[in-house]
LOSE-638260 format. One record per atom (N, C-alpha, C): residue in three letters; y, x, z. Coordinates in steps of 0.1 Angstrom, whole numbers, plus 5000, padded with zeros to 4 digits. Layout:
N
ALAYXZ;...
This chain:
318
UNK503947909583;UNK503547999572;UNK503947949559;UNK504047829560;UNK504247769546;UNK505547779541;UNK506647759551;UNK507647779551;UNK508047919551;UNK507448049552;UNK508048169554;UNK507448189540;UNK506548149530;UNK505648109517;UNK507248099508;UNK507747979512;UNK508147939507;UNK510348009505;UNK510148089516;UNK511448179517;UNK511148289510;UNK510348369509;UNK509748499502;UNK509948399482;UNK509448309484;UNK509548299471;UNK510748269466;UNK511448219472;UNK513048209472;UNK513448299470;UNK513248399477;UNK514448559478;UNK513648609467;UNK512848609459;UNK512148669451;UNK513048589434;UNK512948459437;UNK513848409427;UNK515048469428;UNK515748489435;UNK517148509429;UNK516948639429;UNK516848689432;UNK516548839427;UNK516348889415;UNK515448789410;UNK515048769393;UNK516348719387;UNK517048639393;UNK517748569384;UNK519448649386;UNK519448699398;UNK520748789399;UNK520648919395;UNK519348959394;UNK519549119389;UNK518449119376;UNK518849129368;UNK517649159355;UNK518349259348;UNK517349329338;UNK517649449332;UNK518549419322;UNK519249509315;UNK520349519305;UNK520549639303;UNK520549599288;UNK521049759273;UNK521549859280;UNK522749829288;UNK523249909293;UNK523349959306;UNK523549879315;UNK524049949324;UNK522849999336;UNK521549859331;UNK520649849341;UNK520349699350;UNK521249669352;UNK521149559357;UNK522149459356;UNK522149329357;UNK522849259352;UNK523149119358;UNK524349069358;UNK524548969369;UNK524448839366;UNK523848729375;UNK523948619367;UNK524048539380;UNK525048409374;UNK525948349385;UNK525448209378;UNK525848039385;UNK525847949384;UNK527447879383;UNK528147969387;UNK530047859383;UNK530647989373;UNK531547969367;UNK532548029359;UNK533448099365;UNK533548259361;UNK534848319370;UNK536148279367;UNK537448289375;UNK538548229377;UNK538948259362;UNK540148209361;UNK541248269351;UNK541748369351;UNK541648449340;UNK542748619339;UNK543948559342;UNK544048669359;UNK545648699359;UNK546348719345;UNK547548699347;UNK548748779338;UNK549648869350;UNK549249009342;UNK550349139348;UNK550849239338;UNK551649299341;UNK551949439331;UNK551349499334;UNK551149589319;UNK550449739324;UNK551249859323;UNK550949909333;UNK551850039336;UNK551850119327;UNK552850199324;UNK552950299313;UNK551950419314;UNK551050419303;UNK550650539299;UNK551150709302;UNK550750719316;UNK551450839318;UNK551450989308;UNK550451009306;UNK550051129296;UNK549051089280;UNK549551159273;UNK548451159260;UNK546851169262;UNK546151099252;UNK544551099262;UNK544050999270;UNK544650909272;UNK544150829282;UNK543750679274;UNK542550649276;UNK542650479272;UNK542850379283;UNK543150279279;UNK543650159288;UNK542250079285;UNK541350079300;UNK540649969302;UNK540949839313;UNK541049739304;UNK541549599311;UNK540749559325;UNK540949519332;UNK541049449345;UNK539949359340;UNK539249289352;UNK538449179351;UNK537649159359;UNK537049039361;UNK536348959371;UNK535249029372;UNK534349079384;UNK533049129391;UNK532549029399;UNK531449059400;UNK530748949409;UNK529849079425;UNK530548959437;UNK529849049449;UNK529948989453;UNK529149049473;UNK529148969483;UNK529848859484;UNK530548839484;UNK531748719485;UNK532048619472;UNK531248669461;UNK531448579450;UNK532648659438;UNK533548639432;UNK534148689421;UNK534948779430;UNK535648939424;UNK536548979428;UNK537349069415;UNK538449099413;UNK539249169407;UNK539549319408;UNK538249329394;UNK538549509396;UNK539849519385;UNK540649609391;UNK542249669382;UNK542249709372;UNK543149689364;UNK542949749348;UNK543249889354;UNK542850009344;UNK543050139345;UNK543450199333;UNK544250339334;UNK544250459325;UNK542550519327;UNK541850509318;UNK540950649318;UNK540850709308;UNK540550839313;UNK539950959305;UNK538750939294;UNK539250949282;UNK537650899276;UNK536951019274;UNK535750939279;UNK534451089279;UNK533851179272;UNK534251109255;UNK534051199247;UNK535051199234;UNK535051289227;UNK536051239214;UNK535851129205;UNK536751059199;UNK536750949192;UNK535850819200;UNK536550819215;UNK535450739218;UNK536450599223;UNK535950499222;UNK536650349219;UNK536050299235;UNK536650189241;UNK536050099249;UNK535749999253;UNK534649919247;UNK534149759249;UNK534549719262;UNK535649659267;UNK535549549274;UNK534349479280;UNK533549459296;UNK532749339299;UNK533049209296;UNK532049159299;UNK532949009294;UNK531648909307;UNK531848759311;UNK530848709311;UNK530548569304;UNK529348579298;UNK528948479289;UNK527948359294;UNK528148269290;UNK527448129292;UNK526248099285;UNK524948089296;UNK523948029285;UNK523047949293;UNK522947819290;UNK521747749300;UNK522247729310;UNK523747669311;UNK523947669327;UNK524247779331;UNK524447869329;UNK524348019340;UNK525548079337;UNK526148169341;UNK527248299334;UNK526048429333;UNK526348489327;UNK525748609327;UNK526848749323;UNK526748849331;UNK527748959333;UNK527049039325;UNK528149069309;UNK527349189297;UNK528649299300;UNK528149429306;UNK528649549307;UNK529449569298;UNK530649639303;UNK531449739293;UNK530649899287;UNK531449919276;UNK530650049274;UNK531650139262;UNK531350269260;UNK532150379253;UNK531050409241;UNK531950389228;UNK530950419217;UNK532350419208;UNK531550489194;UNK532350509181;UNK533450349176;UNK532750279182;UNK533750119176;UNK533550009188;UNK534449939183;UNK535049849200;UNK533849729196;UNK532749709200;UNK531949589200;UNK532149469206;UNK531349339204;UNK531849249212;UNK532049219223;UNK532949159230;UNK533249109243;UNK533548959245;UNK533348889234;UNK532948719236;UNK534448669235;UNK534948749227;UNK536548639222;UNK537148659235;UNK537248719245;UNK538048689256;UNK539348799253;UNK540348699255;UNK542348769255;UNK542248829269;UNK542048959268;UNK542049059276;UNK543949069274;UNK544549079267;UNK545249159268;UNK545449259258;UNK546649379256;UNK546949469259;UNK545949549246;UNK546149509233;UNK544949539225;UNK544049449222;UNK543149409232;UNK542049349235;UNK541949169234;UNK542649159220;UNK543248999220;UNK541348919218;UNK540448969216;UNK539248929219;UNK538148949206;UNK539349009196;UNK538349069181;UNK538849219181;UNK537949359182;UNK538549459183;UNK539349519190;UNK539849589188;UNK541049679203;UNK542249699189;UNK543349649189;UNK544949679184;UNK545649769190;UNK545149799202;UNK545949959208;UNK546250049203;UNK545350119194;UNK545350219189;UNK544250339183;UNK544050419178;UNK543250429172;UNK543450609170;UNK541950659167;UNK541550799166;UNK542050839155;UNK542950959156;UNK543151009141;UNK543451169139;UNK542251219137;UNK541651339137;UNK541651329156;UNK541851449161;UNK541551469174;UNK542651419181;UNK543051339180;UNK544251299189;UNK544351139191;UNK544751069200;UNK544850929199;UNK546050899197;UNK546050809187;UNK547850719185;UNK548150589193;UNK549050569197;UNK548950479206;UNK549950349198;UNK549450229192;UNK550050129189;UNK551350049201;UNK552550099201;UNK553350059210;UNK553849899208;UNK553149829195;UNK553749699198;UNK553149659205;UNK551649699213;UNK551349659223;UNK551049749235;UNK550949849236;UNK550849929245;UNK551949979250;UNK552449959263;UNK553050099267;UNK552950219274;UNK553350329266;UNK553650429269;UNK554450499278;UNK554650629285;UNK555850689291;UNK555750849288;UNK555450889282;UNK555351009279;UNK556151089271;UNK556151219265;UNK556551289258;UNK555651359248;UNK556051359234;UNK555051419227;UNK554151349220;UNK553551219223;UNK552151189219;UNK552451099200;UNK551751069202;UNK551651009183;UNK551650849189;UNK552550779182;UNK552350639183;UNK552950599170;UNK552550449169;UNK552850369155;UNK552750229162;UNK553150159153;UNK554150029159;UNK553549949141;UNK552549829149;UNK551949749142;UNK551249639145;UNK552449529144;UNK552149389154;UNK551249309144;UNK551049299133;UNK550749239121;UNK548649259125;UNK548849429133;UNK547249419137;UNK546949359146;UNK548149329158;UNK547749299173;UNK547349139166;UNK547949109158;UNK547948899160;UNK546648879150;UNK546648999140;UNK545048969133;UNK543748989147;UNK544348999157;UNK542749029166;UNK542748929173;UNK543648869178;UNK543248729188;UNK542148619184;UNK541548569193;UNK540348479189;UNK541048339196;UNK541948329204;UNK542648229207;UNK543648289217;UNK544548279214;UNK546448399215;UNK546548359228;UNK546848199234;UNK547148179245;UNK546348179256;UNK544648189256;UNK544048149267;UNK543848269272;UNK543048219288;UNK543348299298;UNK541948239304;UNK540748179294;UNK539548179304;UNK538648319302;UNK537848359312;UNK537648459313;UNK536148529309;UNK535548389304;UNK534248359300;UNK534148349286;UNK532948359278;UNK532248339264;UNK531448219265;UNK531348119256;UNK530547979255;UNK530547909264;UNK529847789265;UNK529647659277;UNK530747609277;UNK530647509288;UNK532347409284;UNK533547469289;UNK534547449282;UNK535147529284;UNK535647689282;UNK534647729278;UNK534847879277;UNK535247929262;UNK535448059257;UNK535848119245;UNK534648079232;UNK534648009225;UNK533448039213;UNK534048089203;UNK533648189202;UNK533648319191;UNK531948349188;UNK531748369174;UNK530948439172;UNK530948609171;UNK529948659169;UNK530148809166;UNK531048839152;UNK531748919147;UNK532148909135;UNK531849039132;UNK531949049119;UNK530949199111;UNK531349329118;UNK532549349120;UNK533549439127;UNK532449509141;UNK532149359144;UNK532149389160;UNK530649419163;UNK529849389148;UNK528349419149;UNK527949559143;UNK528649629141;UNK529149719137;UNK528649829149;UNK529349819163;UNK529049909175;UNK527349849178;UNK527149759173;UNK525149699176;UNK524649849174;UNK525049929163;UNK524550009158;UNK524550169162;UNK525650179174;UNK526150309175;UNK525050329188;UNK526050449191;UNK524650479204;UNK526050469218;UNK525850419225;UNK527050379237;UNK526450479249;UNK527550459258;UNK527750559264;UNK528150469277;UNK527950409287;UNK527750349301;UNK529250419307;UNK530250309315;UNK531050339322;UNK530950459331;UNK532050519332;UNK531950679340;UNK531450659353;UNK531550759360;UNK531150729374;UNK532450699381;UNK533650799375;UNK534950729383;UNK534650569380;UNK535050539371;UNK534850359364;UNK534250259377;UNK533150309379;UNK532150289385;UNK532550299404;UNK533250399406;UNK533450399417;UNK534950339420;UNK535550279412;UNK536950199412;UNK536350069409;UNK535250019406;UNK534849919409;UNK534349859424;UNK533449979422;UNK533149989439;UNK534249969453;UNK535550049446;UNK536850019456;UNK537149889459;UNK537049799448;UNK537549669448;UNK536749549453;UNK535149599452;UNK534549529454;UNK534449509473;UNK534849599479;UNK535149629493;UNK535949619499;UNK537049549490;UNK538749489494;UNK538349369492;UNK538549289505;UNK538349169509;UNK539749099499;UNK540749179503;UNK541749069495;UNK541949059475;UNK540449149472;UNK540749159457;UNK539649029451;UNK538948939468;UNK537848819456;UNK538848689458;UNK538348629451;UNK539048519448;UNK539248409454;UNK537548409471;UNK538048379477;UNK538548359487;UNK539548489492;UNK540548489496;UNK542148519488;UNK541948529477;UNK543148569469;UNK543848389462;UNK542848319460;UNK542948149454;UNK542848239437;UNK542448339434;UNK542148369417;UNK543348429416;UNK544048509424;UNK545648549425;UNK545748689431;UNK544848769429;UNK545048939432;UNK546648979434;UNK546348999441;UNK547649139443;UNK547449279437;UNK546449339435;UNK546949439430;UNK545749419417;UNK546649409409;UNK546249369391;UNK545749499384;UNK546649609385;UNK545849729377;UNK547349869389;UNK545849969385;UNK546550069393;UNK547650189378;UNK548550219386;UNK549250359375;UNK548750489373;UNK547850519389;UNK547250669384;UNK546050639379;UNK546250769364;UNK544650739360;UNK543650749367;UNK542250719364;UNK541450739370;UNK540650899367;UNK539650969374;UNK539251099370;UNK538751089354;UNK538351179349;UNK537651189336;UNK536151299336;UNK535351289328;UNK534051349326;UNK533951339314;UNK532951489310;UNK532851429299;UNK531051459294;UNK530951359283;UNK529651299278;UNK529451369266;UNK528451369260;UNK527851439246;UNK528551279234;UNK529351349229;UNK530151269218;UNK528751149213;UNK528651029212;UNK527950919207;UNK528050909195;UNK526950919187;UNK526550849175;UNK526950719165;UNK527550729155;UNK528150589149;UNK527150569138;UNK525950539141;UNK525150509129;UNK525750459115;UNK525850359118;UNK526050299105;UNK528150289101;UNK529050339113;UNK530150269110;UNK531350359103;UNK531550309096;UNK532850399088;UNK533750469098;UNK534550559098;UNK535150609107;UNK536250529109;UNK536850479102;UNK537850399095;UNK537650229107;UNK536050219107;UNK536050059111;UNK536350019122;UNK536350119135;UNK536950099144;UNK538050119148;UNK539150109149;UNK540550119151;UNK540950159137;UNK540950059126;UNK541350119115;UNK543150119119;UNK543150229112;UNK544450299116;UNK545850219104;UNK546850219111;UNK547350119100;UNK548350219096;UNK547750219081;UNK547950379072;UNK549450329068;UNK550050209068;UNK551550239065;UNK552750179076;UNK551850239091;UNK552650209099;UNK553250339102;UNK554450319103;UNK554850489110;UNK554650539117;UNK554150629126;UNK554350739133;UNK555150849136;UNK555550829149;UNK556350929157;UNK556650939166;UNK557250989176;UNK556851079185;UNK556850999200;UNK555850969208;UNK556050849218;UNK557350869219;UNK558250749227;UNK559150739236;UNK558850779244;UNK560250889251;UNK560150979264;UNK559850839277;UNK559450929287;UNK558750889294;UNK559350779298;UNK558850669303;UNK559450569306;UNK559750549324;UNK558650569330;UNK558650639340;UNK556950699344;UNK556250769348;UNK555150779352;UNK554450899350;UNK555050949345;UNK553851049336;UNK553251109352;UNK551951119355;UNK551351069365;UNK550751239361;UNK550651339373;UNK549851489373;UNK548251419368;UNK548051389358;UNK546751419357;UNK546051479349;UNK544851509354;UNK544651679344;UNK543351559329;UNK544751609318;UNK543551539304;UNK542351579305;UNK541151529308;UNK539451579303;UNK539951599292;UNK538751719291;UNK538251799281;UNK537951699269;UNK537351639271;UNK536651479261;UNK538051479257;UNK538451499246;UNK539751399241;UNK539851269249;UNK540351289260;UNK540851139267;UNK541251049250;UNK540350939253;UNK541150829245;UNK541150719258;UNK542150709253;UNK542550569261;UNK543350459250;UNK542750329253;UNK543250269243;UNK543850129258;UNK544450089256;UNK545150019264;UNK544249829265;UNK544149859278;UNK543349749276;UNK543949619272;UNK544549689269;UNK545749589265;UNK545449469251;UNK545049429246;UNK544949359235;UNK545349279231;UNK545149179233;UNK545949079232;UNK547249019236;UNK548049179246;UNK548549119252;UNK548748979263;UNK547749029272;UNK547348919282;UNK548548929291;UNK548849049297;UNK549749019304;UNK550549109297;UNK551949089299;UNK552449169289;UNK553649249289;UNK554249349279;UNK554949439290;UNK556149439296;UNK556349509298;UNK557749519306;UNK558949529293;UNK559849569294;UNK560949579284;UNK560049689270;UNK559549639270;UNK558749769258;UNK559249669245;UNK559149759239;UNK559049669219;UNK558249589218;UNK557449459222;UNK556949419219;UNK554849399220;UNK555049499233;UNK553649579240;UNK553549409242;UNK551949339240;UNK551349219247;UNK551549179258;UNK550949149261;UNK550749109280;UNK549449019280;UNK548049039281;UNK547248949282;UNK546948979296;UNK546649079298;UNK545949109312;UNK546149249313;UNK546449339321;UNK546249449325;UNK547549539316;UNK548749479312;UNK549349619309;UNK549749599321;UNK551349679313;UNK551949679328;UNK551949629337;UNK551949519334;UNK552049429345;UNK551149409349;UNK550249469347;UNK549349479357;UNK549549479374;UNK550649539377;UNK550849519388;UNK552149469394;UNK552149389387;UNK553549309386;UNK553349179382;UNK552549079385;UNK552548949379;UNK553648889371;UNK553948919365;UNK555048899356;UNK554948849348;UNK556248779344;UNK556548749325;UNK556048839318;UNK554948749307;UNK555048859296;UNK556048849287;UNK556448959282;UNK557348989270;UNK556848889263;UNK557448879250;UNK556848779243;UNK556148869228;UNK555148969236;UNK554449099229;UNK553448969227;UNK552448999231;UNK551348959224;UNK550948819236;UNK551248709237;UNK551648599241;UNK550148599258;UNK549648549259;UNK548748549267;UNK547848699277;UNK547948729282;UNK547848809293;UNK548348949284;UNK549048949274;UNK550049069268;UNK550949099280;
């Protein structure tokens, strides 16, 4: 009895300690080792106008870490931006802080995502009136039509450290970054919880034995997918306090014109109604891109599915 005492209290702990509530999503993950290193891949070209680029990254399941794919998605409502998850160190532990859709790109704990996402703000690109511009020094594109500008001077102002590739916030080892005014900025908006597609391409990966790490040795094969994901859309979110201006400030003397024709991809998918924004999860150039001008490579562009050289876009998973 004492022993079955003492298993009930067991499974009762971790329970506590692997699922506790959170801002966002509901529940929240909390682990005892640090997840692997961000692959470096390209990210595939932006097939259609509308779409943001959300980065790739480590999940935690049955088997321990696994690699959900960077994606094109639909963004759910107009002018809407997207926080990166991240996991952060505290007391020994990792703890898993949700991604999420709101008026300004909030923190994600200094991690070089990539592809925009060099670990202060999103450099991808940015809302201007109803339409998304897509910054091609670090994103690429393949389309016809869309609005882009070409402005490296913002990608390298966002890095919190250009070359790394750990995939965590604080503790030994990991990214220390504080919050910076920018990024406390979205504290204030009203956010909007990953879609249900999002949610259910998580779920895909999490069920692919060869996407955890351990069976992959931290080495996925399939890094980010080319067709977008579905789109929905949400009641446009609230920017309390933030200038319109403060999230993807637009870099008012970069030029604009007309994307480069397709490069290859432009993929049938139907734009949501939501002004798809897609901003490339691209940030920092984690992994980085293929022959583009200068698109990053931190994690998840193109090469996303291509472990590849990055360009020498935005140095670390560009």
């Amino acid at each position: 009895m004492r022993f079955l005492r003492s298993v009930r209290w067991l499974m009762l702990a971790l329970v506590v300690i692997l699922v506790s509530s959170s801002s966002l999503a509901g529940l929240q993950i909390v682990v005892s080792i640090a997840p692997p290193a961000l692959p470096v891949y390209v990210q595939p070209d932006c097939p259609e106008p509308g779409l943001m680029w959300t980065p790739g990254y480590w999940a935690n399941g049955p088997e321990g870490f696994f690699w959900v794919p960077g994606a094109w998605v639909p963004a759910p409502f107009h002018g809407a931006l997207w926080t990166p998850p991240y996991w952060g160190w505290d007391h020994g532990r990792y703890f898993f802080h949700e991604g999420y859709w709101g008026r300004h790109v909030g923190y994600y704990g200094g991690v070089n995502y990539g592809f925009g996402y060099g670990g202060l703000g999103f450099a991808g690109g940015e809302w201007r009136g109803g339409v998304f511009a897509y910054n091609t020094a670090v994103m690429h594109v393949g389309f016809h039509g869309g609005v882009t500008f070409v402005d490296r001077e913002r990608v390298d102002r966002g890095f919190v450290e250009r070359d790394s590739h750990v995939a965590f916030s604080g503790g030994p080892g990991g990214i220390h970054h504080e919050p910076a005014a920018q990024e406390r900025l979205a504290e204030h908006d009203q956010h909007t919880g990953r879609t249900s597609f999002q949610t259910q391409h998580e779920n895909t990966a999490r069920s692919d034995k060869g996407s955890y790490a351990a069976h992959n040795g931290g080495h996925p094969q399939n890094l980010a997918v080319n067709k977008p994901l579905g789109g929905e859309s949400h009641p446009a979110a609230a920017a309390h306090n933030a200038p319109a201006a403060h999230n993807a400030p637009a870099s008012h003397n970069a030029p604009v014109h007309n994307a480069p024709a397709a490069h290859n991809a432009p993929a049938t998918h139907p734009v949501p109604a939501a002004h798809n924004a897609q901003a490339p999860h691209n940030a920092p150039a984690h992994n980085a891109p293929a022959s583009h001008p200068a698109p990053a490579a931190h994690n998840a562009p193109p090469q996303h599915n291509a472990p590849a050289s990055h360009p020498d876009k935005d140095p670390k998973h560009k």
